[in-house]
Every structure is written in C-alpha cells, then in structure tokens.
C-alpha positions in Angstrom: 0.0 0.0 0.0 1.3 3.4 -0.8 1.8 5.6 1.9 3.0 9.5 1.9 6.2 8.1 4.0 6.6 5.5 0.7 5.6 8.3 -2.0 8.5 9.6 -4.5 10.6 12.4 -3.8 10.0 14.8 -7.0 11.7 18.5 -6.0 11.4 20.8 -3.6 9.4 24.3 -3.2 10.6 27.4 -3.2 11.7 27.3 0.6 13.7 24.1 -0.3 10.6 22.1 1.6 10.9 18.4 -0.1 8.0 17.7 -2.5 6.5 14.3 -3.0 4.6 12.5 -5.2 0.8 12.5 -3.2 -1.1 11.9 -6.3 -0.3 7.8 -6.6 -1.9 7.0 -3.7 -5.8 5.7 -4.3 -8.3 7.5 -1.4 -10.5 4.8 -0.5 -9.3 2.2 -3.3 -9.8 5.2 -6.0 -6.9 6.8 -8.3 -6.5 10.4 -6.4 -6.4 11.7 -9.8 -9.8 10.9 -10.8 -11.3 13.4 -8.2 -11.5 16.6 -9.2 -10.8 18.1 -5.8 -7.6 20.7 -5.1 -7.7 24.5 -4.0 -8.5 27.2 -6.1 -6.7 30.6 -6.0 -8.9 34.0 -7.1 -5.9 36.2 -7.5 -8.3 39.0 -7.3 -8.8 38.2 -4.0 -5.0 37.0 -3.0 -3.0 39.1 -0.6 -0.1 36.9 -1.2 0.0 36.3 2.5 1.5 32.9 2.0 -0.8 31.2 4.6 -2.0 28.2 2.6 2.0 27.7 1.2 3.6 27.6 4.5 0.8 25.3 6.2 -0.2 23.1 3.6 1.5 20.4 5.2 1.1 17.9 1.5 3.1 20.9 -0.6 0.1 21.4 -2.9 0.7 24.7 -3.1 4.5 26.6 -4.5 5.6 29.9 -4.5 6.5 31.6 -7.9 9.1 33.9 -7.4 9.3 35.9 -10.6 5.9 36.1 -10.5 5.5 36.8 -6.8 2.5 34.7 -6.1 1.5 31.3 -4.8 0.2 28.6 -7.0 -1.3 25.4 -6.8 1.6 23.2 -7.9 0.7 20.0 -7.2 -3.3 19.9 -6.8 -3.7 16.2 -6.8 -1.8 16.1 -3.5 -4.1 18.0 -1.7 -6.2 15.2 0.4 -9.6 14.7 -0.7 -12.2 17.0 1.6 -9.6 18.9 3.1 -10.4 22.6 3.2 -7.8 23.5 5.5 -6.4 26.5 3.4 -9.5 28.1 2.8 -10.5 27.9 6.0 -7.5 29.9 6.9 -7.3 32.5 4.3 -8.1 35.6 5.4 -9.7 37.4 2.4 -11.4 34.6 1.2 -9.1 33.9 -2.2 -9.3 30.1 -2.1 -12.6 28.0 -2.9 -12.8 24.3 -3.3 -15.5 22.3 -5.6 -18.9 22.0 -3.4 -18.5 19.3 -0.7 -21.7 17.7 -1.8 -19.2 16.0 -4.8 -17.5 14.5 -1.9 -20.2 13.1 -0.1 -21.1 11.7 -3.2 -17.9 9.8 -4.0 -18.6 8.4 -0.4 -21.3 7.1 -0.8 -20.7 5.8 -4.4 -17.9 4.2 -3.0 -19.0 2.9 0.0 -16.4 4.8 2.4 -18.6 4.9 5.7 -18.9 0.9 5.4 -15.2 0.9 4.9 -14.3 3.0 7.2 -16.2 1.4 9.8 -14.9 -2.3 9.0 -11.5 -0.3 10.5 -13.0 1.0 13.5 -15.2 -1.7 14.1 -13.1 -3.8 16.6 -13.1 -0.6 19.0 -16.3 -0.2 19.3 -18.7 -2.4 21.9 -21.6 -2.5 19.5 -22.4 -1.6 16.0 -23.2 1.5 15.8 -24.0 2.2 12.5 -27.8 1.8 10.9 -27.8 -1.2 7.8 -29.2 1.8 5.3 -25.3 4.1 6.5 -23.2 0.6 5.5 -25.6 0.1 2.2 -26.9 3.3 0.5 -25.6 4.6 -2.5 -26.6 7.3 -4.3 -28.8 5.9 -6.6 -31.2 4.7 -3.0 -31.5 8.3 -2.2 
C-alpha cells in the first residue's frame, strides 16, 4: 500500500521544503487523480499572505518567485475533503468544488462501510444503521 512516507521524492518548493509524489496514492481504493478536488486561487482576492503555502503540510501549493505569487503546484496532493487553506485565508481567495461532490464519492464508494470495517473492533456495539453501510446514491 502506498503511503506518503513510501511516495517519490519529485523536488522541492521554493523554501527548499521536499515535495512528494501524493497523487499515486488511491483515497478509498480510487486513483486520487480521478477526483477533481484541489484548491483554487482567485488572485483578485490573494493578498499573497502565503498562509496556505507555508501550512499546507502535503506541498500542494508553490511559491513563484518571478511572478510573486502562490500557485497550486501540485493539486492532486491535496487530500480529498480537506479545506484547510481556505478555511484559513483571510480574504477569502481560495474556494474548493462544493463538498456535496465529496459526499457523493462516499457514498458511491462505500467509504462509511469501509471505514467502519476499520474502526469496528473498538467499538462495543455496531453503531451504524444497515441503510449508513448500504446506501448509494442511486437509493437516495
């Protein structure tokens, strides 16, 4: 199983930061790169703060020194739902696709029931109805 401790080395950012390879390993037994889900940057908005470069702890984004801005460098190593970025921004400059996508590729998928065949053993009882481990969303 791929892991980001396993994942290739392929540069480093502008602060010299290594940069791996994020996008090879599947979320949920899917190819990262089939979802369509990685920042945005409205440079309209940007105050080239650098917040979501320097915290982005998977390197999705770079700096571009000539240019003097940020960029989403890598997008398909940002991990799928994470809004971490935007939540931190402080004029509002990055947007993600709508999370209902995401909760669609869970259900498609079958992540709650695979999650909780993980968790499972912790727990004293099931707690999760049969229609959470079954639906998809063609039930709803």
């Amino acid at each position: 199983m791929s892991t980001p401790e396993s994942s290739e080395v392929i540069g480093k950012d502008s602060l010299g930061r290594i940069v791996k390879d994020l996008s090879k390993i599947p979320w949920w037994g899917m190819d990262r790169k089939e979802i369509e889900w990685y920042p945005s940057i409205d440079y309209n908005k940007c105050a080239t703060c650098g917040i979501c470069f320097v915290t982005c702890g998977r390197r999705v984004f770079d700096f571009d020194v000539k240019d003097k801005k940020v960029l989403v460098a890598y997008p398909y190593n940002c991990m799928v739902a994470c809004q971490t970025c935007a939540n931190l921004c402080p004029t509002g400059a990055i947007s993600f696709p709508d999370p209902s996508y995401i909760k669609m590729l869970v259900a498609k998928n079958k992540v709650v029931k695979k999650a909780f065949e993980i968790i499972c053993h912790l727990l004293e009882e099931d707690n999760l109805s049969e229609m959470e481990t079954k639906t998809t969303p063609e039930d709803e």
